[in-house]
N, C-alpha and C positions, 0 to 999 in steps of 0.2 A: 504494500500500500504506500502509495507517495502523497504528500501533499503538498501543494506548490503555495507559497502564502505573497501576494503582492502590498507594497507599498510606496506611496509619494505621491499619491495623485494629490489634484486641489484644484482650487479655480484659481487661476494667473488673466492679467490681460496680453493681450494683443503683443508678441514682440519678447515677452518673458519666458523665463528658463522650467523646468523641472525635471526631477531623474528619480525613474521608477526603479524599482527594487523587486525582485523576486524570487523567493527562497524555495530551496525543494530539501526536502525531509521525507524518513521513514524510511523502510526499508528494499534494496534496488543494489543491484550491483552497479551497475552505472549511468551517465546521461548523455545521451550524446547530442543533437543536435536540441539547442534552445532559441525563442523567438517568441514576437510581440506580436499581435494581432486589438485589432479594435472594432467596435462596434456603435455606431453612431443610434441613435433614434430612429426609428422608421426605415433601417437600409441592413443588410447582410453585413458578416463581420467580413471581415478582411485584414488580411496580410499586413505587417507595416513592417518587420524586420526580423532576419534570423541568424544564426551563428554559429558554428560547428565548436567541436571540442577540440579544432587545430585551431580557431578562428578567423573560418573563411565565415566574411560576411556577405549578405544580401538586406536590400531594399525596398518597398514600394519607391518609386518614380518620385511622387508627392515629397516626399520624406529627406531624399540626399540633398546631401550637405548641411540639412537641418541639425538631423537625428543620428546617435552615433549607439550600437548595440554593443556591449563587452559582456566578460563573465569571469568570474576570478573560480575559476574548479575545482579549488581544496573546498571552497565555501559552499560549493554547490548554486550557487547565485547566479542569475543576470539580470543587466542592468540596460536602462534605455534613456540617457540623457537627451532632453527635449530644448532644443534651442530657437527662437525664433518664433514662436508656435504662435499658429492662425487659427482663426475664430473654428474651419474647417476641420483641425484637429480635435475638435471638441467630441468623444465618446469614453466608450468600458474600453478600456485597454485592459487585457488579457493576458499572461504568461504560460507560456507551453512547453513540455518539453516532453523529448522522442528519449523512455526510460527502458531501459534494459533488466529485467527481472526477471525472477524464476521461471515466470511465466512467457516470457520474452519480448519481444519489445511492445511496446504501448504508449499512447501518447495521454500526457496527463494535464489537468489545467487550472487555472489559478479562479479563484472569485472572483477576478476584476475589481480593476481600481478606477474612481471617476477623474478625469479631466476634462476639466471646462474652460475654455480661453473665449474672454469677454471681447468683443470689441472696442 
């Protein structure tokens, strides 16, 4: 059983920073690929960043040069520093991650965390 816990959302305005947190716990042999996904009001969740356990990363399009995704893997963590952020990024950001257990791989997901950017 894994549980992924996220943190750092909040409401920022228009132009201002934030850096999401999120932790994976319980028990798993390992993690390998981790990533952020969002979901706005009224619209399917989607993609916004992901990162391997060598850290090759990817982007939604929206997001580069914005947003930058890391992971420090003693801690089990990743993280998604939010820079510039527009009214548009306002949803549930989500933490996922592709976990390796007895049962073998599985993708596990966090509660979401809210971001709101005001104009």
């Amino acid at each position: 059983q894994v549980q992924l816990v996220e943190s750092g959302g909040d409401l920022v305005q228009a132009g201002g920073s934030l850096r999401l947190s999120c932790a994976a716990s319980g028990t798993f042999f390992s993690i390998n690929a981790m990533g952020w996904y969002r979901q706005a009001p009224g619209k399917q969740r989607e993609y916004v960043a992901t990162i391997t356990t060598g850290g090759s990363t990817n982007y939604l399009d929206s997001v580069k040069g914005r947003f930058t995704i890391s992971r420090d893997n003693a801690k089990n963590t990743v993280y998604l520093q939010m820079n510039n952020l527009k009214p548009e990024d306002t949803a549930v950001y989500y933490c996922n991650a592709r976990v390796v257990g007895r049962r073998g791989v599985n993708d596990a997901w966090g509660q979401g965390t809210q971001v709101t950017v005001s104009s």
